[in-house]
N, C-alpha and C positions, 0 to 999 in steps of 0.2 A: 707581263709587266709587273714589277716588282715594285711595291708600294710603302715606304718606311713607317715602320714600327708608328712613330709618334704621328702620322697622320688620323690613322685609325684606330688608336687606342683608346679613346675616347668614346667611339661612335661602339665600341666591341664591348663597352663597357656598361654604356647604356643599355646596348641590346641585351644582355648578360644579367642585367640587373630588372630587366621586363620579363625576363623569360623564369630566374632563377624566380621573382615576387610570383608572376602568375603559376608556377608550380604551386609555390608555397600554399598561395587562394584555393587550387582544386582546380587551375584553371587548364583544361589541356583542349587546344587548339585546332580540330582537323578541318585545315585548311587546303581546300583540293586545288586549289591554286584558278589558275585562267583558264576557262575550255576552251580544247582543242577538239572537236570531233569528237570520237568515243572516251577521248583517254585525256586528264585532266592533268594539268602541269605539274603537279609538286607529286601527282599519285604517279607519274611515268619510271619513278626509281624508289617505289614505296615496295616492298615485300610483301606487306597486308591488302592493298587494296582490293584483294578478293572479299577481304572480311566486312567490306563497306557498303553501305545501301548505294542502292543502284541512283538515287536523286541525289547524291552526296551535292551536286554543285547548291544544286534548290535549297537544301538544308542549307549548307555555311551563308545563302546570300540570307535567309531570313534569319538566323544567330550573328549577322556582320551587326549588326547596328545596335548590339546589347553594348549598356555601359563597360560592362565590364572589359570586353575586350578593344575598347578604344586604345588604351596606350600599347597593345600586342601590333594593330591597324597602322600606328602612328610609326612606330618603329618599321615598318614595311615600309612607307610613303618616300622615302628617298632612295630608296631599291627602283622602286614602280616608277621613279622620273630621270630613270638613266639618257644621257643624251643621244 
């Protein structure tokens, strides 16, 4: 499904604009995504994930609630409530 330009330009932009700030900050994000069994949602097409501790989920849920990465979270939250 093909999506026009000016629907999501906006929404690309803000994301772009979280992502380009929280570099800026020092802020880099690994987020293993939702568990699935062994094998964590965003780490199933990752290259590195050998190089990541084995509690990676444990670690990101105690780092989720830092200030800092609130507006990285927020930018997420309309992804996470597809219909």
């Amino acid at each position: 499904m093909k999506v026009p330009l000016a629907e999501v330009e906006g929404r690309f932009r803000e994301c772009l604009d979280i992502i380009i700030c929280g570099i800026a900050d020092g802020i880099f994000v690994a987020n293993p995504g939702r568990s699935e069994d062994q094998e964590h949602g965003n780490c199933g097409w990752c290259d590195f994930k050998r190089a990541c501790h084995s509690d990676r989920y444990i670690q990101w849920e105690r780092k989720a609630g830092a200030p800092e990465l609130q507006r990285y979270l927020q930018m997420q939250e309309p992804m996470l409530k597809k219909p």
